[in-house]
C-alpha positions as CSV (number, residue, x, y, z in Angstrom):
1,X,2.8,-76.5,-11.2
2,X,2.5,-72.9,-12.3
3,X,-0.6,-70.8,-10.9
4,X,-3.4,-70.8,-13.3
5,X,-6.8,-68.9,-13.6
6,X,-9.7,-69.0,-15.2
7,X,-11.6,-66.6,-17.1
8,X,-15.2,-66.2,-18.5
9,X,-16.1,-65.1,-22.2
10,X,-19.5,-64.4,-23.5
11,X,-20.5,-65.7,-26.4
12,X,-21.6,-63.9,-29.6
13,X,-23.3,-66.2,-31.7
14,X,-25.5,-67.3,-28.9
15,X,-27.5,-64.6,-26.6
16,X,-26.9,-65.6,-22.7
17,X,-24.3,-68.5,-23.4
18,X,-20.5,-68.3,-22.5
19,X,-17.0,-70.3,-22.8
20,X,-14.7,-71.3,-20.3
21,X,-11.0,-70.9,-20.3
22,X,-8.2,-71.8,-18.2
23,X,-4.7,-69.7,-18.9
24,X,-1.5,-71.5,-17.8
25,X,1.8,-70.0,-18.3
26,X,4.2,-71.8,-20.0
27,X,7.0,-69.7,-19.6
28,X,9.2,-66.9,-18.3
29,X,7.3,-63.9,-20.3
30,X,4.0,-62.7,-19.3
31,X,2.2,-64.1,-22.5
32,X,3.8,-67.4,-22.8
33,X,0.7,-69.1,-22.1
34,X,-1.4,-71.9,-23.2
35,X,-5.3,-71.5,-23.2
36,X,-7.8,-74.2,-23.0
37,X,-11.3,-73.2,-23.4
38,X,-14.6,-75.0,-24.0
39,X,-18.1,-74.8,-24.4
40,X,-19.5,-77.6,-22.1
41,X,-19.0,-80.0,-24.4
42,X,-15.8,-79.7,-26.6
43,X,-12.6,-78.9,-25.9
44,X,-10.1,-76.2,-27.8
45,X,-6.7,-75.5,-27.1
46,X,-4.7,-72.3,-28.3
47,X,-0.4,-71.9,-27.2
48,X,0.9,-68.7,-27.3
49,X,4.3,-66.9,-27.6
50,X,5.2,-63.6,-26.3
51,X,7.4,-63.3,-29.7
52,X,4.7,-63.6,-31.6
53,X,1.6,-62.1,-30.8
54,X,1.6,-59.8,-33.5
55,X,0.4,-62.8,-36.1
56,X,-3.4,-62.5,-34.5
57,X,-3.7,-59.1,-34.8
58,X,-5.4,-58.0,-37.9
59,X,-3.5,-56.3,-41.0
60,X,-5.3,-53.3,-41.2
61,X,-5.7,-52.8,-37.0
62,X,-5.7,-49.4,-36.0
63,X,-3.6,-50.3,-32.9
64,X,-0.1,-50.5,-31.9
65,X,1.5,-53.4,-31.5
66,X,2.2,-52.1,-27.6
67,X,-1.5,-51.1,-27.3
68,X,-2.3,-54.9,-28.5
69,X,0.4,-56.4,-25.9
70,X,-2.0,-54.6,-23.4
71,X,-5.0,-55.8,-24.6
72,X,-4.3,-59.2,-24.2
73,X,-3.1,-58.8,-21.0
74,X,-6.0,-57.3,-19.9
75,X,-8.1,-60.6,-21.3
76,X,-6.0,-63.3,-20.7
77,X,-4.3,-62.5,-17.5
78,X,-6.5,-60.0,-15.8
79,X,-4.3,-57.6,-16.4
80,X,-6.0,-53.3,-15.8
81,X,-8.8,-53.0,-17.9
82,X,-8.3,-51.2,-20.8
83,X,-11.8,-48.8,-22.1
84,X,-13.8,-49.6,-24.7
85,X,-12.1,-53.3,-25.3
86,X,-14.7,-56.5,-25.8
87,X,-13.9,-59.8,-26.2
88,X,-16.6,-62.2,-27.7
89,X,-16.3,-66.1,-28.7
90,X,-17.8,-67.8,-31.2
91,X,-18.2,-71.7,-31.4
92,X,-18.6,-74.2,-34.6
93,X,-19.1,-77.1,-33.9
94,X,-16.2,-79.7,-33.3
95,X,-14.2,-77.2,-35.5
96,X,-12.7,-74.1,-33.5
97,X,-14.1,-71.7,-31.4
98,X,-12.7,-68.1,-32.4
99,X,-12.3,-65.1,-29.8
100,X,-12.9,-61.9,-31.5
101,X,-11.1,-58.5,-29.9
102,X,-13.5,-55.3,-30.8
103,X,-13.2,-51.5,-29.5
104,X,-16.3,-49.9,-29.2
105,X,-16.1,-46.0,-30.0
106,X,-19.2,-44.1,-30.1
107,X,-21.3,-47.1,-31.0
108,X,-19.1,-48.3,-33.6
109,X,-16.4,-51.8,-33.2
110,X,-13.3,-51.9,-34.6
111,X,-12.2,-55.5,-35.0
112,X,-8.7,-55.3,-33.3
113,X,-7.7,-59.1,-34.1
114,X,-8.7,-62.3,-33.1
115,X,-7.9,-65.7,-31.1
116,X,-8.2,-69.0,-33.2
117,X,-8.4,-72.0,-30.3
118,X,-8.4,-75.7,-32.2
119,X,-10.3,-78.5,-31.3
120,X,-8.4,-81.4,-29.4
121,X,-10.4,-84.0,-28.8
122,X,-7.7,-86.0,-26.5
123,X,-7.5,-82.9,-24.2
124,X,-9.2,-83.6,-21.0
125,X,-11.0,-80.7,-19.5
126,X,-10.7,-80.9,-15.7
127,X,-13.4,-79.2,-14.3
128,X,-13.1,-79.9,-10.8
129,X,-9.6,-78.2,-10.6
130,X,-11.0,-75.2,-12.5
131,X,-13.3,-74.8,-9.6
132,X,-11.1,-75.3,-7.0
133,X,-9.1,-72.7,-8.7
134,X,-12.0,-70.7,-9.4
135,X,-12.3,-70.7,-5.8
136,X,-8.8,-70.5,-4.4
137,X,-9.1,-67.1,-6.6
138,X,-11.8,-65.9,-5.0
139,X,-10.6,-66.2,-1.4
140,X,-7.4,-64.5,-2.3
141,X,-9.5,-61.5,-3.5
142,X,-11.8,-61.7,-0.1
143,X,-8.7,-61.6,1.6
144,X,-7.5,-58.2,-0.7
145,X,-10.9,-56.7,-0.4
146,X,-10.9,-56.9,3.7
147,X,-6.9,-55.7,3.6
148,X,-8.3,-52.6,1.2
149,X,-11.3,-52.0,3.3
150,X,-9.0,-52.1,6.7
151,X,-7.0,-49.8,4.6
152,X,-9.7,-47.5,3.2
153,X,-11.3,-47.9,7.1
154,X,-8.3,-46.7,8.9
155,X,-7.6,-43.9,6.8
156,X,-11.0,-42.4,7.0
157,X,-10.6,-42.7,10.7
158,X,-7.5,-40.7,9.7
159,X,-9.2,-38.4,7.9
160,X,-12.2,-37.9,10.4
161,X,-9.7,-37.0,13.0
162,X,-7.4,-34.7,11.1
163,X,-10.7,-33.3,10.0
164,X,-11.5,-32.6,13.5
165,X,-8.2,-30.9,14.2
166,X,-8.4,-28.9,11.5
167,X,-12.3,-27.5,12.2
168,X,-10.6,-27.1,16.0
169,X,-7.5,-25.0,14.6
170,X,-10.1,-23.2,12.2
171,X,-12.3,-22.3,15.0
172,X,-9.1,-21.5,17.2
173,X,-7.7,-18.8,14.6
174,X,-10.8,-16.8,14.3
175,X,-11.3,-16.8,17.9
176,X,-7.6,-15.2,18.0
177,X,-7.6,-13.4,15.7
178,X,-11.3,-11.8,17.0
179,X,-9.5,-11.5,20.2
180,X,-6.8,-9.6,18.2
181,X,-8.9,-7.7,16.5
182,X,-10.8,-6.6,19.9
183,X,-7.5,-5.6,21.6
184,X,-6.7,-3.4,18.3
185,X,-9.6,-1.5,18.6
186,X,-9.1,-1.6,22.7
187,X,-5.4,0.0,21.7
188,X,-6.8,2.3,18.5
189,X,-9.6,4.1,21.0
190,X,-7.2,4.6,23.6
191,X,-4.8,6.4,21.0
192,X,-7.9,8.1,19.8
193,X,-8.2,9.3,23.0
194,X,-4.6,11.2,23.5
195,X,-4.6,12.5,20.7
196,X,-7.8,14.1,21.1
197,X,-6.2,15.0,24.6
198,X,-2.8,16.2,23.1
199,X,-5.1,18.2,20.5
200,X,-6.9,19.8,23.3
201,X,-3.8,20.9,25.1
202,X,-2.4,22.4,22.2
203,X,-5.4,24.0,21.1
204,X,-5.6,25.8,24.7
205,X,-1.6,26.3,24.6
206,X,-2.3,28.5,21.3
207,X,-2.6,32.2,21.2
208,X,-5.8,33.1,20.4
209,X,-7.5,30.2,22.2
210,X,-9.7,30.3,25.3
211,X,-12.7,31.6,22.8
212,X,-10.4,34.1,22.1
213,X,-9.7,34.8,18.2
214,X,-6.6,36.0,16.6
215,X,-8.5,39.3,15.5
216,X,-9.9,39.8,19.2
217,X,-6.0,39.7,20.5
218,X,-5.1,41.9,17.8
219,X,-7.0,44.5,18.3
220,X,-6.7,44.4,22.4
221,X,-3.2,45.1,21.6
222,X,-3.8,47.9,19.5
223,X,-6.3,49.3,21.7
224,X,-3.1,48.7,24.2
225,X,-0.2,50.7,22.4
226,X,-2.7,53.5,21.5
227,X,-3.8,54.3,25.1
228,X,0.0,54.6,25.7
229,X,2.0,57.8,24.8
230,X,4.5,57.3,22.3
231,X,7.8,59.1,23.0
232,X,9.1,62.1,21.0
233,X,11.4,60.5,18.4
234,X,14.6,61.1,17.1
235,X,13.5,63.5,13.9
236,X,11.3,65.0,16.4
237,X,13.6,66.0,18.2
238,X,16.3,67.3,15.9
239,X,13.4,69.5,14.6
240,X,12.6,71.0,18.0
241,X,16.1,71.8,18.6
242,X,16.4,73.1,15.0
243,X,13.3,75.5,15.6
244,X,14.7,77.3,18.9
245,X,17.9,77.5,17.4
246,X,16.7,79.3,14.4
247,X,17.2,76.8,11.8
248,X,13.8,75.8,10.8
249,X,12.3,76.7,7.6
250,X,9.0,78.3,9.4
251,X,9.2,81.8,10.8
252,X,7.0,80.7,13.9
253,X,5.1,78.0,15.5
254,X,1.6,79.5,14.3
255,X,3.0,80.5,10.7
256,X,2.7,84.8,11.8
257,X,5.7,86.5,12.0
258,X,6.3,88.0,15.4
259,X,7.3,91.8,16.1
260,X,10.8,92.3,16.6
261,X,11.5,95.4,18.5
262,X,14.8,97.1,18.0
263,X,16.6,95.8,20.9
264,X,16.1,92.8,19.4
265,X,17.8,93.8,15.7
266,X,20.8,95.0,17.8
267,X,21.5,91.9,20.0
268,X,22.5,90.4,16.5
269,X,26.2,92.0,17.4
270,X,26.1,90.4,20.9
271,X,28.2,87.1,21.4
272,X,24.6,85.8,23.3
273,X,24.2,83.6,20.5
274,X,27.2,81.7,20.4
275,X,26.3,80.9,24.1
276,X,22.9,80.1,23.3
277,X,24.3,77.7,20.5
278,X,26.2,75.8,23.1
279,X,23.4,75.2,25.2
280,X,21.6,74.2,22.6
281,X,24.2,71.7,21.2
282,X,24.5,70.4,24.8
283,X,20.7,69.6,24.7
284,X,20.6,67.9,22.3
285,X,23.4,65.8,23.0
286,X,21.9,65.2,26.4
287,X,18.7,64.4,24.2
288,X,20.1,62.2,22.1
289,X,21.5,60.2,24.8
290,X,18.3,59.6,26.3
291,X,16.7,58.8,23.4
292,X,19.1,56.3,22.9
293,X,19.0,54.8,26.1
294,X,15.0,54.3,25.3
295,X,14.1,50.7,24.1
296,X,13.5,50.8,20.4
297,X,13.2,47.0,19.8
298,X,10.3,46.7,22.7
299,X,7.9,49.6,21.7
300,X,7.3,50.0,17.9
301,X,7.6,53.8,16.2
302,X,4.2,55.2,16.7
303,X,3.4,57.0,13.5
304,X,4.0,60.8,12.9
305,X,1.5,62.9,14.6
306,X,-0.3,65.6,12.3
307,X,1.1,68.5,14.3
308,X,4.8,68.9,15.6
309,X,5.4,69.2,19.5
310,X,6.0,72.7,20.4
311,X,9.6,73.6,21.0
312,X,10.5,74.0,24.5
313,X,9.8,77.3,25.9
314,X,12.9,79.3,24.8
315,X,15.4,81.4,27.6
316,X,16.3,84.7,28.2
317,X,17.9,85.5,25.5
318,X,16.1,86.9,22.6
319,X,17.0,85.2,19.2
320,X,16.0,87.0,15.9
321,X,13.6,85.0,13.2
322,X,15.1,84.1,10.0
323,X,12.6,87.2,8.6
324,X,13.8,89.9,10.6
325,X,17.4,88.5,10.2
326,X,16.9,88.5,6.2
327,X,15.6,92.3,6.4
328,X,18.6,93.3,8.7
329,X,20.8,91.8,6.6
330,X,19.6,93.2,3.5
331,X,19.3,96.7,5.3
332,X,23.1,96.4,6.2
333,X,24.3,95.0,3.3
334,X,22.7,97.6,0.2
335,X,23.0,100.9,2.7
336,X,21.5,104.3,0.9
337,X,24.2,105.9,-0.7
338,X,25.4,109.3,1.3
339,X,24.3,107.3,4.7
340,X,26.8,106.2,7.2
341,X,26.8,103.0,9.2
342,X,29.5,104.2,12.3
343,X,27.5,107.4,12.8
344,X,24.0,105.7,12.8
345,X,25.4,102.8,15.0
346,X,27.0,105.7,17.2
347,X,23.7,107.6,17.5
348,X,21.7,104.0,18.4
């Protein structure tokens, strides 16, 4: 014999009362069934066919013929609930009793279709064996409640524990990651640190450090080179040497013109100053050389001093200034007519 159950419908036409069904299946589809209800005191019988479960659903339904597969499901065979779906039976009187199928949306039912069960009176109504099923039913769902709540028990013993881990793991990480942190700062002082150091060190390796500014070294070295003496430079020098030899463009050192005496006029003949010449070519040579040999790159060129050196102090021989020299010349050169130069040099 096939498994059977029995289900409970509430009545409509009577407030508190209710109907009794049994649902058999009565073949290899899910709603190949046959359906035996009652009221306490009549029997009804309904058989249906999977093919043909479309006939109680009404014309103008707003379901799908899938949606009303489910529904049914849901009623007959206990199948998931399905939301807003009533079922409600209505009794007359050793005539039928009809199941009406209503969705409720927002207060309003929509009549879905409905179950016509006929009365049999032949059909015996066994309600001793729709207790026992009643109760083999329940036990089976005792026994699936206390699997489930094993179930449901061990995985929140599950979850407790991996909850635990996980507030351990939490409260590991930030105490790393504090720790972290720590040594960071530990490692970011102690950089702070040299490189204040390494600052330091090249602060005191600068010139000008030592609380001594740039402008304070500056003007010890200038106080430096100008204690020091500058040597005579090379123009200097030339000049000198251009002066004693007669070539300068002044007639003396002061700017006055000396007093030439005759003896001095008539040394202008005398090869004296081809010798003096010499000397003074050899000085200045001999001048030059030193003055090369001098460092130029470690001393700068002092600037030019407002007066000249005085030339060295001149020799024996007497040279003539360019003045006297100019006048001797000019004397020799336009002599008075009717004069003669061999019988005035012979009388000198």
């Amino acid at each position: 014999m096939a498994a059977s159950h029995i289900i409970r419908i509430p009545r409509t036409d009577q407030e508190g009362a209710y109907v009794l069904g049994q649902v058999t299946p009565s073949g290899s589809k899910p709603l190949n069934v046959k359906f035996v209800a009652t009221d306490g005191y009549a029997p009804f019988v309904i058989k249906l066919r999977h093919d043909r479960i479309g006939e109680y659903r009404v014309s103008n339904s707003p379901c799908s013929p899938e949606e009303w597969e489910t529904i049914l499901k849901s009623i007959l065979l206990r199948g998931e609930p399905v939301e807003g779906i009533e079922a409600g039976a209505e009794v007359k009187s050793e005539e039928s009793l009809t199941i009406t199928v209503r969705r409720r949306v927002q207060g309003i039912n929509q009549r879905l279709g409905t179950l016509a069960l006929k009365y049999k009176e032949d059909e015996e109504v066994q309600l001793f064996d729709w207790c026992g099923a009643v109760a083999l039913e329940r036990e089976r769902f005792q026994e699936t409640v206390a699997a489930e709540t094993a179930k449901v028990t061990d995985l929140e013993a599950r979850i407790t524990e991996l909850r635990t881990q996980l507030d351990e793991l939490t409260q590991a990480k930030k105490d790393r990651e504090a720790e972290i942190l720590e040594k960071f700062c530990d490692i970011l002082n102690e950089k702070k640190v040299k490189i204040r150091e390494q600052q330091r060190l090249l602060a005191e390796a600068r010139p000008g450090s030592s609380g001594h500014t740039i402008a304070s070294r500056v003007a010890q070295v200038a106080s430096s080179q100008a204690d020091r003496k500058p040597a005579p430079s090379r123009r200097a020098k030339r000049k000198a040497l251009e002066d004693a030899s007669g070539g300068g463009s002044s007639d003396s050192d002061d700017g006055f013109a000396r007093p030439v005496n005759h003896a001095d006029r008539m040394d202008i003949d005398t090869p004296e100053p081809a010798k003096a010449s010499a000397e003074s070519e050899d000085r200045q040579t001999t001048d030059d050389d030193a003055t090369g040999s001098e460092p130029d790159d470690d001393e700068p060129i002092p600037p030019p001093r407002a007066q000249q050196k005085k030339p060295p102090p001149k020799k024996d021989v007497a040279l003539p200034t360019r003045h006297n020299l100019r006048n001797t010349t000019k004397k020799e050169a336009t002599p008075p007519p009717g004069s003669e130069t061999d019988s005035g040099d012979d009388e000198l």
